[in-house]
N, C-alpha and C positions, 0 to 999 in steps of 0.2 A: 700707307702704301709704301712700295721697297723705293721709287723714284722721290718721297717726300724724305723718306729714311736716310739719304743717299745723301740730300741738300744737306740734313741737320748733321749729319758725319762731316761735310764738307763747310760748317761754319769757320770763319776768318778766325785764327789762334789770338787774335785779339779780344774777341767776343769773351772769347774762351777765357781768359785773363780777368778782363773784366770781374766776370761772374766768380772765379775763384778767391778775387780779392775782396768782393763785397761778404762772402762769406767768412773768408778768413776773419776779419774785420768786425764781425758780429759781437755784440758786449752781449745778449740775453739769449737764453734758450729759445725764445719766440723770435727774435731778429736772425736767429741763426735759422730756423724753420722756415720763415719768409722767403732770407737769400736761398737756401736750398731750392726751395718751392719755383723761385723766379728763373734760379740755373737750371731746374731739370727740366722747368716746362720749352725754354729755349733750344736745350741739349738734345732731350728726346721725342720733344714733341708730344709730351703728354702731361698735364697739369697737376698730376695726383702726384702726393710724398706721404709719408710717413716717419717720423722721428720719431726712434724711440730712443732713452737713457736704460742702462741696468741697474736691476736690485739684485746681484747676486747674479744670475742667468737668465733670469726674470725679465724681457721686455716692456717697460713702461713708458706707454705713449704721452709725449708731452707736446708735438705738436704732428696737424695732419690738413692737409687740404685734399676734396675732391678725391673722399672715401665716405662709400657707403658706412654707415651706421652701421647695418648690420654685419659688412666683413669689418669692422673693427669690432663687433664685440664675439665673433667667432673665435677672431686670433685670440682675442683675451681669455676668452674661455676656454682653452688650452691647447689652441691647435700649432702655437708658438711650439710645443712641445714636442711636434712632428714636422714641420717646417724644413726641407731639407737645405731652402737658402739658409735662413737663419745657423741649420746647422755646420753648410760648408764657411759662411761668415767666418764662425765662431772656430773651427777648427784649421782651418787655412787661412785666414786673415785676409782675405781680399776679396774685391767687388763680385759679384758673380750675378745671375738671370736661371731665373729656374729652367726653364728647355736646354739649357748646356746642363745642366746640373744632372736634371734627370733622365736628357738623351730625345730628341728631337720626335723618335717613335714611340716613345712613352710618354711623350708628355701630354696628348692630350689624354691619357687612360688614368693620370693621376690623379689623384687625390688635390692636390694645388691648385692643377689647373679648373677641377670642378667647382672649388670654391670661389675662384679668379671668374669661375666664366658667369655662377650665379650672380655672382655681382655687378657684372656686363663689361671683366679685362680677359684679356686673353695672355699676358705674358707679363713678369713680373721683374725685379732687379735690386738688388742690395747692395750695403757694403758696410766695412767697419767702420766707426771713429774710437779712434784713441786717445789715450792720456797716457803717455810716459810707453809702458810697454803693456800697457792693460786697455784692451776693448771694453768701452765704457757706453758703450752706442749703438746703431745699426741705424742706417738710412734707408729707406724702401721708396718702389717707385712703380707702377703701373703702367700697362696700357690698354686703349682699348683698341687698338688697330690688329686684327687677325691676320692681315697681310704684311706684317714691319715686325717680326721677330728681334730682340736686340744685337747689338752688333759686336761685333770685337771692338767697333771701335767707343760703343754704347758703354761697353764695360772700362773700357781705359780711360775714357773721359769720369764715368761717375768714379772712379779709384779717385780720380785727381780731384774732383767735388768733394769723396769722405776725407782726402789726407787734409787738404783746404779746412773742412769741418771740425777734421779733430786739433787744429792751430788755434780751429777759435774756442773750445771746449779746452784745453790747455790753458787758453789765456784766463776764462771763466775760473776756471779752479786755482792757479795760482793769485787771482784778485779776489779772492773767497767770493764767487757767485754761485759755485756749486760744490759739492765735495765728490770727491773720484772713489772714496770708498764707503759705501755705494755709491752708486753713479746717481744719485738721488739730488734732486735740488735742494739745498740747503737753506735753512730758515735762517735771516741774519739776525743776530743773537738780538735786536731793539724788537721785532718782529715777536720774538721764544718768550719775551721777557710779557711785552704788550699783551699777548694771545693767551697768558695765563688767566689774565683779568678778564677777558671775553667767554660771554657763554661759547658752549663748544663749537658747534655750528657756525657761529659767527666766529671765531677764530679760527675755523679751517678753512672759512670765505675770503677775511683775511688775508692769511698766509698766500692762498694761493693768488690772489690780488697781486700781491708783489711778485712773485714769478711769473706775473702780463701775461697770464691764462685770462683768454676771454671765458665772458659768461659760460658759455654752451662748453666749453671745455671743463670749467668750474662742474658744471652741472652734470655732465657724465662720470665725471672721477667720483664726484660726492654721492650719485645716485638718486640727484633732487633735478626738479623743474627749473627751467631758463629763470622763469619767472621769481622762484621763491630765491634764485641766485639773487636777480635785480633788485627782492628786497632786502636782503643780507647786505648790499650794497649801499643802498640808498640808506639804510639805519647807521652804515660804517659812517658815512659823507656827512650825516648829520650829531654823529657821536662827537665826532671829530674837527668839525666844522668846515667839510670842505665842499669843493661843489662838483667835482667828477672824481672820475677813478684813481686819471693819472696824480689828483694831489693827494689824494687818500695814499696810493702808491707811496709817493713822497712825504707824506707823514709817517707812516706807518715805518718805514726805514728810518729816519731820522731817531736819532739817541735819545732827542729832548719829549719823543713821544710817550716814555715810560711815564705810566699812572700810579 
């Protein structure tokens, strides 16, 4: 509602602080998705994000809370391609909300907002992250409130969330955690070396292990069950000798892991 919209524009610059430093501050793709998650739910009052990295022009989601299933395999399945946030992002460089975009009287006739509303949002919001002078990113963000359309000040605060974001994406790339061309997570080279000696499947479990994609994330990128993920895992823990994720994680980066 416009009265609860009104509070969250009117949070303490302190708050506000807060949240941009715990993202800047982010060392993993997944810890940066988190701080995003926990600032926008504060910000705007809605719990949903979306992080995607670029392959090329190609949105690829590596982290998302509190989105349907099925509007993330929509967007996947090409409708990034018609996206007119996505497209003023990428053309204008800055945070934008699809109802400014495409005009307060058309927005609910469009295309966006149908997809937004099968899913049960009604108004959407974006922005860039950078790396040097190349858009490497795009932060999304939902709501379901029909009466709290975003605000001017919705959009100046998330610009200040993606610029925060793309500091910590910055730092990632220059400590080799990700590579900016593609904006593609990168396998560290003990990882490349390890995963040859692994049947394929468990090498792509692997890999994405170390990039602190949980299971169910694992399992939609690959196109397998939660389940046959946790036994990819459990056979990793036991290859390797360890007893959870996080040491496999830490195995599997260390140098002295090469077979």
């Amino acid at each position: 509602m416009r009265a609860e919209q009104e509070h969250l524009d009117g949070l303490p610059e302190r708050q506000l602080a807060d949240r941009l430093m715990s993202i800047a501050e982010s060392r993993s793709v997944r810890a940066l998705g988190i701080a995003c998650c926990s600032a926008i739910t504060e910000l705007t009052g809605s719990p949903t994000v979306g992080l995607y990295l670029l392959d090329g022009l190609e949105p690829e989601l590596v982290y998302s809370r509190h989105v349907a299933e099925g509007l993330l395999d929509n967007y996947r399945a090409g409708f990034w391609k018609r996206d007119p946030v996505l497209d003023c992002i990428m053309t204008q460089g800055r945070a934008v909300d699809g109802e400014t975009v495409i005009g307060p009287q058309q927005w609910r006739h469009s295309p966006s907002f149908e997809m937004l509303h099968e899913w049960g949002f009604a108004y959407n919001m974006g922005g860039p992250l950078w790396c040097g002078q190349k858009i490497v990113g795009v932060l999304f963000t939902a709501t379901t409130d029909t009466d709290a359309p975003y605000t001017m000040r919705s959009r100046q605060r998330m610009e200040m969330l993606c610029r925060a974001g793309s500091l910590a994406l910055t730092n990632m790339t220059n400590a080799g955690a990700i590579d900016a061309h593609p904006a593609a997570i990168r396998v560290p080279e003990p990882v490349a070396t390890l995963s040859a000696s692994l049947p394929p499947r468990s090498a792509d479990v692997a890999i994405r292990v170390c990039r602190g994609q949980t299971n169910k994330e694992i399992a939609r990128e690959m196109g397998i069950s939660d389940q046959t993920v946790k036994e990819h895992v459990a056979n990793l823990c036991r290859r390797f000798g360890v007893h959870n994720r996080t040491e496999l994680a830490a195995c599997l980066l260390s140098p002295s892991a090469r077979q």
